[in-house]
C-alpha positions, 0 to 999 in steps of 0.5 A: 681917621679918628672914628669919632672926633674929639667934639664928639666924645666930649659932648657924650660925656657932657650929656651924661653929667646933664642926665644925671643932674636933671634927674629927680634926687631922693630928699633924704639923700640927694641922690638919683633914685636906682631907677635912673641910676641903672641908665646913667651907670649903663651909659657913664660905663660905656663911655669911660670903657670906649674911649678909655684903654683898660689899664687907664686911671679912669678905668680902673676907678670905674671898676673899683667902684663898680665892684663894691657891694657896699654901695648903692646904685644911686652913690655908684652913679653919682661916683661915675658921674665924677670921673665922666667929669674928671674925664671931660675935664682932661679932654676940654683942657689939653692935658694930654701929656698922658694921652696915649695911655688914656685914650684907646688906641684904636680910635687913631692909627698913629700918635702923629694922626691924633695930633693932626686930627687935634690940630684940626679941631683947634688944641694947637697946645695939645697936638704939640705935645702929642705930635712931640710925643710921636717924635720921641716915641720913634727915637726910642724906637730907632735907638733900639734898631740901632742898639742904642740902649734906651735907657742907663742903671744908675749906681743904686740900681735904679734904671732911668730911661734917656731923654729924647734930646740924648737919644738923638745925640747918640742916633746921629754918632751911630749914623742913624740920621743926619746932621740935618734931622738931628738940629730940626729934631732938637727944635721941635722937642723944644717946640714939644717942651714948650708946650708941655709946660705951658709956654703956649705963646712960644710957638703958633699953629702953624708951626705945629703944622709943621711939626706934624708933617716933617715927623711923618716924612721922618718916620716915613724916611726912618722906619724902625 
């Protein structure tokens, strides 16, 4: 179960851009003054760090704002306020294509739990993806049980990681699945497609649904 729902986060960020907006700003700036800075830099910092994992985009610009001596209190605030915003924005949106290297792991036990727990609180576009997501991730996992390279060296050298729908072409030759998981596994990485460019009214939710649960009895069918 996810620690905090999706709500939750969403509405932490939000309060923070309330507290740094209702906040008295200085005439000559239109900045917060650096009492108020000090508590909306404390909580906009907590927040990016819990739901954020340390390598995310969102992370990293904290930090380097966070880090330059140059700026005051007052502009930190103001920038952190900006990404809280940026964040809120990615959440509230369901661009969650990059979700799993956004948000931290702990907050869900598995991609395919994020995904229901996504469903549940009504971003049946984003549950799609990520439930997609989960999919594809235990492909790479099972080619790699199967020594099914993962991925090709192209003739300049460059590496370029196989597509899902290869992989489980290249699964089912080497007897990894049926043929079976093999045609439903291609209908639900259109599903995943789908919804990752915005063809939203191609699937509905209860076809999302159905994805999440047959990826969890897949996985649980196939262990990596």
């Amino acid at each position: 179960m996810a620690k905090e729902t999706y709500q939750d986060y969403i509405k932490h960020l939000e309060s923070i851009i309330q507290m740094h907006e209702k906040a008295p700003k200085q005439n000559n700036t239109g900045l917060v003054y650096a009492g108020d800075a000090h508590g909306i830099l404390a909580r906009a910092e907590s927040a990016i760090s819990k739901i954020c994992n340390s390598d995310s985009p969102y992370t990293l610009r904290m930090i380097k704002i966070l880090e330059k001596a140059s700026d005051s209190e007052p502009t930190k605030a103001a920038l952190l306020v900006g990404i809280v915003k940026a964040l809120k924005g990615e959440l509230i949106d369901g661009h969650l294509q990059s979700l799993p290297a956004l948000i931290r792991g702990e907050m869900f036990e598995s991609l395919n739990e994020m995904a229901r727990h996504l469903l549940e609180e009504g971003y049946k576009d984003a549950a799609a993806v990520i439930g997609g997501t989960s999919l594809e991730s235990h492909l790479q996992q099972l080619a790699i049980k199967n020594g099914i390279a993962t991925a090709v060296t192209m003739s300049d050298g460059s590496v370029r990681h196989k597509k899902a729908h290869q992989l489980n072409q290249e699964l089912r030759k080497s007897g990894a699945h049926t043929l079976f998981d093999q045609k439903q596994i291609t209908a639900w990485l259109d599903l995943r497609n789908n919804a990752a460019h915005g063809k939203y009214s191609e699937y509905n939710e209860d076809q999302v649904f159905r994805l999440i649960e047959w990826v969890d009895d897949f996985i649980s069918k196939n262990p990596a």
